[in-house]
N, C-alpha and C positions, 0 to 999 in steps of 0.2 A: 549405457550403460547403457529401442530406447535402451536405451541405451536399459537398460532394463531389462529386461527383459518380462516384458509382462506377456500378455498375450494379445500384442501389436496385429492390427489387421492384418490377419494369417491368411497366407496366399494358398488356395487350394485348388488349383487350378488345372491339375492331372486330372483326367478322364478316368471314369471306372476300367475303363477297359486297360487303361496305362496301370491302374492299381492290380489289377490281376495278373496283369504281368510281371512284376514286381514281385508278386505274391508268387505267384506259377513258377516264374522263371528265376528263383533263388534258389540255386541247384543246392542239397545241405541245407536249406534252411533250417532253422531250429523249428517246430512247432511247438505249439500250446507253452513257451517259456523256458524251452528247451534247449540248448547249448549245444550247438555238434559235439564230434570228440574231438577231443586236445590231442596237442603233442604229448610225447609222451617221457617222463622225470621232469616235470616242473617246479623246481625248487620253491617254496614259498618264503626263504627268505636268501640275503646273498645273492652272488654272482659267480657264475652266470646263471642266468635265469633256468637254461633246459642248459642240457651239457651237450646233446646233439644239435649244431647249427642247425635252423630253420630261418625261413624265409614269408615275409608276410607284404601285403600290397598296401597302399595310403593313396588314397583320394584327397588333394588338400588343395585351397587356392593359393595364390604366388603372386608377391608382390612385385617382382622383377628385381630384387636384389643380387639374385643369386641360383643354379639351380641346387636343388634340394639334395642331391646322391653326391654335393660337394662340400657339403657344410660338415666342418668338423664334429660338427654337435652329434648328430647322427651317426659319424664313424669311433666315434669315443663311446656311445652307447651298443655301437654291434659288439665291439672289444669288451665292454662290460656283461652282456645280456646274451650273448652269442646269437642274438636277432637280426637277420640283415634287412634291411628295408627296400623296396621298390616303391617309385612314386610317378605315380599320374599326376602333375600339379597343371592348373585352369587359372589364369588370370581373372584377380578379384571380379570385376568388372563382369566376366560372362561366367562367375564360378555358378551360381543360383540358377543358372539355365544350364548349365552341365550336369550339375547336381540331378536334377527333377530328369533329364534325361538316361543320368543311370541309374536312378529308381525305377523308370518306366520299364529301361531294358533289363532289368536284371544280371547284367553280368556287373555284379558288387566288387568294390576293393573288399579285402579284408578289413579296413581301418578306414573310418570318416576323423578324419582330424582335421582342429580347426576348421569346421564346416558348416557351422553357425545354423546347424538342425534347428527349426522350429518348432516352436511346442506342438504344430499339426500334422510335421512330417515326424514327430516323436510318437505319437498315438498314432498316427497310421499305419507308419513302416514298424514299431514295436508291435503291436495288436496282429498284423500281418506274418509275423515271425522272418521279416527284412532285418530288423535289429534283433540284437540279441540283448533279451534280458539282465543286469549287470550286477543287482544286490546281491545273489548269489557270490558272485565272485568278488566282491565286493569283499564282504563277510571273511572269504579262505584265503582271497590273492591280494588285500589291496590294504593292508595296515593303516597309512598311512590318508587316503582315503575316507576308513571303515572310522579314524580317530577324528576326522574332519566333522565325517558327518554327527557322528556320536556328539562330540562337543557343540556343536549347531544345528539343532533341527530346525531351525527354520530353513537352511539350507535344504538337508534332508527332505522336507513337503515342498520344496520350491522345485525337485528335479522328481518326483514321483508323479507318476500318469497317474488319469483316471482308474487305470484298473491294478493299480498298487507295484507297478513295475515300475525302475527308473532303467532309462535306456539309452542315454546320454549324460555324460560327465561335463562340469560347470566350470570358469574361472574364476575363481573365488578371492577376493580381495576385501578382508573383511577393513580392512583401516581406509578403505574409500569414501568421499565425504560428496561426491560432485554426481547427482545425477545430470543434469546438463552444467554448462560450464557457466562460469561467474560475469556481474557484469564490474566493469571498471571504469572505474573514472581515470583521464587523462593527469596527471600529476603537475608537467608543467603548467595547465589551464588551472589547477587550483590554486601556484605559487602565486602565477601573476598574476590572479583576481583576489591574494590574500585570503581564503576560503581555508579556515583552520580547524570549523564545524563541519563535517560532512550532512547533508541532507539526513533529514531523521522521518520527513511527511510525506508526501506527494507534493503539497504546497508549496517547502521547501526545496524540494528538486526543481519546479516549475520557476520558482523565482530564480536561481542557479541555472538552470538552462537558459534563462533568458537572458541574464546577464553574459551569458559566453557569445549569445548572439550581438549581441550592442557593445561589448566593450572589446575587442578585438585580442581574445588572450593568446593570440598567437605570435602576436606582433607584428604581422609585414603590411599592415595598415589597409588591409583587405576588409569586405564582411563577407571574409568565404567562409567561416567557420559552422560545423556542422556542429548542435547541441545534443543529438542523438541520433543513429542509423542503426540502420538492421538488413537482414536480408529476408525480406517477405516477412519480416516479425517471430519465424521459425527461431531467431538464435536469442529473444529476449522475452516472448512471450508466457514460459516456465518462472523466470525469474518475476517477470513484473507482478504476475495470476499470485504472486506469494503477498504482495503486498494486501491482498481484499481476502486471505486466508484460504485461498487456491493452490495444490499441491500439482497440479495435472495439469495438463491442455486438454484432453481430452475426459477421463473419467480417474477417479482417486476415491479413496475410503480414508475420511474423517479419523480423528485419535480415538471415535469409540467404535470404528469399523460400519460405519455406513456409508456406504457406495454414492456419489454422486455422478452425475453428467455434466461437467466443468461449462460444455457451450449454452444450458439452462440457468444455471445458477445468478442471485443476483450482483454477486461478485463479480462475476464477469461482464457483467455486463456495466460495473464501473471501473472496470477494467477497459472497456470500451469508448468510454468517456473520457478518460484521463488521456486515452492514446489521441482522441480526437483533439479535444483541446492542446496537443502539444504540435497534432497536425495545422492545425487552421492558424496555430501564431506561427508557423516553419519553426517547431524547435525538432521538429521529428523529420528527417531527411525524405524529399519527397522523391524520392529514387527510393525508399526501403519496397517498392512494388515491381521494382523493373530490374536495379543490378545483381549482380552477380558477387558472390564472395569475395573474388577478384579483385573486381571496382570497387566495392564498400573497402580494404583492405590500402589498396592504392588510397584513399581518403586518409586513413589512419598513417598512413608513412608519410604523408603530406601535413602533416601537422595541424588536421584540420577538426578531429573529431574531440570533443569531450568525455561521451560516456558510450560504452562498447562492450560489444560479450567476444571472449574470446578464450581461448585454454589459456595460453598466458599472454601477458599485455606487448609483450615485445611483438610476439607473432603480427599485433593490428601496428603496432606504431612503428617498427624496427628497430635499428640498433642493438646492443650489446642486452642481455639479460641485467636487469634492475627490481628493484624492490620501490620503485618512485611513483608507482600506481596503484593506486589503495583499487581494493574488492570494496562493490557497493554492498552495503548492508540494507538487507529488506526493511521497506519503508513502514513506517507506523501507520493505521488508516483508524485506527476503532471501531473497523470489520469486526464481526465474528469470528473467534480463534486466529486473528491476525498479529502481528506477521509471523506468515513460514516459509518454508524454502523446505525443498524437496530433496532429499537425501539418496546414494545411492543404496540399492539391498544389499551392496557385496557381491553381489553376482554377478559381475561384469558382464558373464555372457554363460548364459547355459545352450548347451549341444555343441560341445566344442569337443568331443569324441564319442563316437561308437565303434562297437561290435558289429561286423555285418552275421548273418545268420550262414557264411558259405565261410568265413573263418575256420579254418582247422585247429584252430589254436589260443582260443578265448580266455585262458587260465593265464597263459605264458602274455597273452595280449595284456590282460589286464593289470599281470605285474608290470612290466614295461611302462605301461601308465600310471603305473603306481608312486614311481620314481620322479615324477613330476612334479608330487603332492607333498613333497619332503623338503628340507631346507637345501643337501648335496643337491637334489635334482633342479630342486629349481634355481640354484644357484649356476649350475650349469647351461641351462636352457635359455636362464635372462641375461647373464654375463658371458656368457661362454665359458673355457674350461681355462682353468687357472695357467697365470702365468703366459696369458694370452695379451689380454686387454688389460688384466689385472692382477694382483697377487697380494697374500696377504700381508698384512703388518702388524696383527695379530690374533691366530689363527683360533686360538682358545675360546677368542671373545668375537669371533668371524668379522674384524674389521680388515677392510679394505683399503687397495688405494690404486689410483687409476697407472697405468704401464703406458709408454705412447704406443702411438696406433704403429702398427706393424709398416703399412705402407706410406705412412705420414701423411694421410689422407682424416676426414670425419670421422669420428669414433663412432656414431651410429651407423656410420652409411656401410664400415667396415662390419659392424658387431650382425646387421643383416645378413654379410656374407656368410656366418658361421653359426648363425641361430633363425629357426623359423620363427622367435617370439621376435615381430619385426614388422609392426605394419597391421597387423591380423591379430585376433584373438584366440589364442591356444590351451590346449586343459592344462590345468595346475592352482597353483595358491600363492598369492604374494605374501610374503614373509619380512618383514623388517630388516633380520638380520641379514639380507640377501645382498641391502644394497651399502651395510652398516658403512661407516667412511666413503662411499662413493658420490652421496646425496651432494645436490653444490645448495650457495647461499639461497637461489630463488626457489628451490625445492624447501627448502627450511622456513623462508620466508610464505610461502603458500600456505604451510601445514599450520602457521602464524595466524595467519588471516581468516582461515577456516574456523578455527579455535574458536576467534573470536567474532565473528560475525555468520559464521552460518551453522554451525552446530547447535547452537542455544536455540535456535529458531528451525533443527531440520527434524523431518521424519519422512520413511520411505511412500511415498506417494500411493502404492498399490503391489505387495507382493508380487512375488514369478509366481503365478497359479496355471495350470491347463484348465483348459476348457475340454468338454466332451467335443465328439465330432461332430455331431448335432448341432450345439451352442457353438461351434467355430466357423459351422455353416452360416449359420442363423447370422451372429455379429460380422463376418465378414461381408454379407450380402446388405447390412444395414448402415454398418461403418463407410463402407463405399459410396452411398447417395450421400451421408450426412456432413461425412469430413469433406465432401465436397461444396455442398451447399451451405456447411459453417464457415469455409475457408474464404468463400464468395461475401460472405455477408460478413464477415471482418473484416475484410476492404473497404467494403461500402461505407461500413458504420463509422470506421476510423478517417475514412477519409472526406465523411459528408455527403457523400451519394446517398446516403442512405440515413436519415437521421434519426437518434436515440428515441421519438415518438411511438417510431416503428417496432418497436422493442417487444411487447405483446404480439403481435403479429407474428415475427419471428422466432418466437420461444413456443406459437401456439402451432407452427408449421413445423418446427423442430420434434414438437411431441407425436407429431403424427407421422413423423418419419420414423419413429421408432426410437426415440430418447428413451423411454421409461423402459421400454425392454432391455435395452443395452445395460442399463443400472438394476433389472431383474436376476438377468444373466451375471453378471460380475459382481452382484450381492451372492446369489448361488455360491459363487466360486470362489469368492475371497472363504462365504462360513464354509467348504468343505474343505479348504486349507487351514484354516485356522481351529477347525478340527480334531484336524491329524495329529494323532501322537497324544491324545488325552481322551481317548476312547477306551 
């Protein structure tokens, strides 16, 4: 979600001179918030969009499912919009260094889609007049959109720069509950150790790990059984930081909006303790420092693991999808403001569309994109086009029901070849009724579990805010030495190298790296979003 999109250690890495280029060499740019000119009868509402076919370019990365100039989805929308498309697509993997090199160059698609813009290359390439400004059209072309944001302003301040332009469009899920993903306990380890109470303390999980260790709830009369793994602590460390009333790994703002620095706090640092003690008795897998997601995963299909983060629990264990694996619920500590767990904003992902400023056609672009933002569109883009994969069974009440796969092959692996929502994050809005009858039991059963174990205890950890260029300099150059030097000294401490005496010491070298600024800066920038829109 970070998934988050907050303002993650923003990579700024292009050269002035790369920026003037960019700048320079955007033939048409818009200046000072200006729009080239459009094509010309752009319908603002209905289809087709213009009445004279036009033609526009998309920069997008590529999952390898499919290429893009073949997917149904795209040729049902030219036939709709009278818009043909051309695409550049860059394999995920090297899209971010594609990207930054057609910034540098200036020869722009007309359309960054799916392009996972940063809130630094949002205030650059906007301020720059590389992007084009979008509230305007917003306002005259994008209904659907302009009613999104209307009904959500936090959305609204979440996609507006510093200097009151929004220049990229967000994927908005407001019904999302997960900013990073849950942990779970192993179901059969609970049968066979009779375990009817799930853990409610740290205490109690400690006594409960242990006994997975000594009583063999595996059965093959082995002590290979694993009480807890991870991979480097990245996939539990969000979840556990909730037990001592930690929202963050890194920095969060409290339920009255004051900003902390997660690696200072003294939560964390019994956060640090707990992990030790689970290390020094082997209840904590002493591989969570060296494997790979891979190997921790091979562990889970081996019937070895008890407690696990994963999206769903079959992913670690395998077999057939089940409901046999409870979500752990954040433990009780008698922390301050304890326990919580960290929720997503809805935002799955902002900069998931722009305008370039050499666009001739920004108005007719941004309906096109408008159509995303709707229930038909997005029902199109996330299912494909009816009577494909799907069709209705009652169409009043938009329920669904799944068709077999065209080539009697995977329903996803197929639904990729004919939609770019597939792998990647793309603009639009998850709507309920998109996937009304197509949801299965463990979809149902998740949205179960959330209900009742992480919603009562969730809140969004920290706003999507920008930072100025300035403060994106600044945190970037400070976040760099620290998240490496925290990252360092979370091993040590959890593993004994380094023992909890050291504790001062570390928190006073922490300061001097620039803790207190970074919680300066992101105190700043939470109050000028929270702000917005009551001025």
């Amino acid at each position: 979600m970070r998934k988050y999109l907050k303002p993650w250690a923003i990579f700024l890495c292009l050269s002035l001179s790369a920026s003037l280029m960019a700048a320079c060499g955007s033939k048409n740019a818009g200046e000072g918030g200006q729009a080239p000119k459009t094509a010309e009868k752009v319908h603002k509402e209905g289809f087709p969009i213009v009445d004279q076919p036009i033609t526009l370019s998309v920069f997008a990365p590529d999952v390898g499912s499919a290429k893009w100039d073949t997917m149904q989805v795209f040729k049902d929308m030219e036939k709709l919009s009278n818009i043909k498309l051309t695409f550049q697509t860059v394999p995920v993997d090297s899209f971010d260094t594609k990207k930054n090199l057609i910034f540098a160059s200036g020869d722009l698609p007309d359309i960054f889609y799916a392009a996972s813009l940063t809130p630094a290359e949002q205030v650059t390439y906007g301020s720059q007049g590389t992007l084009v400004p979008l509230e305007k059209l917003i306002d005259e072309y994008a209904p659907h959109i302009k009613k999104l944001l209307d009904e959500n302003p936090e959305v609204r301040k979440s996609i507006t720069t510093p200097d009151g332009h929004i220049y990229a469009l967000p994927y908005v899920d407001k019904g999302a509950v997960w900013y990073k993903s849950p942990l779970y306990y192993n179901g059969s380890f609970l049968k066979k150790l009779g375990v009817n109470k799930l853990p409610e303390t740290p205490d109690e999980l400690y006594d409960y790990l242990k006994r997975v260790k000594t009583e063999d709830p595996n059965g093959n009369g082995k002590a290979d059984e694993i009480p807890l793994t991870s991979t480097k602590l990245k996939d539990i460390r969000v979840q556990m930081l909730g037990f001592w009333g930690i929202y963050d790994e890194v920095y969060y703002a409290d339920k009255q909006g004051k900003v902390h620095y997660t690696p200072q706090e003294e939560g964390y640092k019994e956060y640090l303790s707990f992990l030790n003690r689970l290390w020094a008795d082997n209840l904590l897998d002493h591989e969570t420092f060296s494997q790979t997601d891979e190997q921790k995963k091979a562990k889970g299909k081996n019937n070895q693991v008890a407690l696990f983060n994963d999206w769903l629990p079959y992913f670690m264990l395998g077999g057939e999808p089940n409901t046999d694996n409870p979500v752990m619920s954040p433990l009780k500590t008698g922390f301050p403001d304890s326990p919580v767990a960290a929720k997503s904003s809805g935002i799955s992902k902002n900069g998931t569309f722009a305008i370039s400023g050499t666009n001739s056609a920004p108005e007719a672009t941004m309906r096109w994109v408008d159509y995303q933002y709707d229930y038909e569109g997005s029902t199109l883009f996330n299912q494909g086009p009816e009577n494909l994969l799907w069709k209705y069974k009652d169409k009043e009440n938009h329920v669904k029901e799944w068709l077999p796969v065209p080539d009697g092959g995977d329903r996803e692996n197929y639904r990729g070849k004919i939609t770019p929502n597939y792998g990647i994050t793309t603009p639009g809005v998850s709507l309920p009724e998109v996937s009304k009858g197509l949801r299965s039991d463990i979809d149902e059963w998740v949205d179960k579990e959330n209900q009742e174990k992480i919603i009562p205890y969730a809140k969004v950890p920290y706003p999507n805010v920008f930072l100025t260029e300035a403060e994106q300099t600044e945190v970037t150059s400070l976040l760099s030495d620290l998240n490496n030097y925290v990252e360092q000294m979370e091993a040590k401490f959890v593993t004994g190298q380094e023992p909890l005496s050291g504790w001062d010491k570390y928190k006073a070298q922490v300061k001097k790296m620039g803790s207190d600024r970074i919680v300066e800066i992101y105190q700043a920038a939470y109050d000028r979003w929270d702000q917005q829109g009551s001025e």
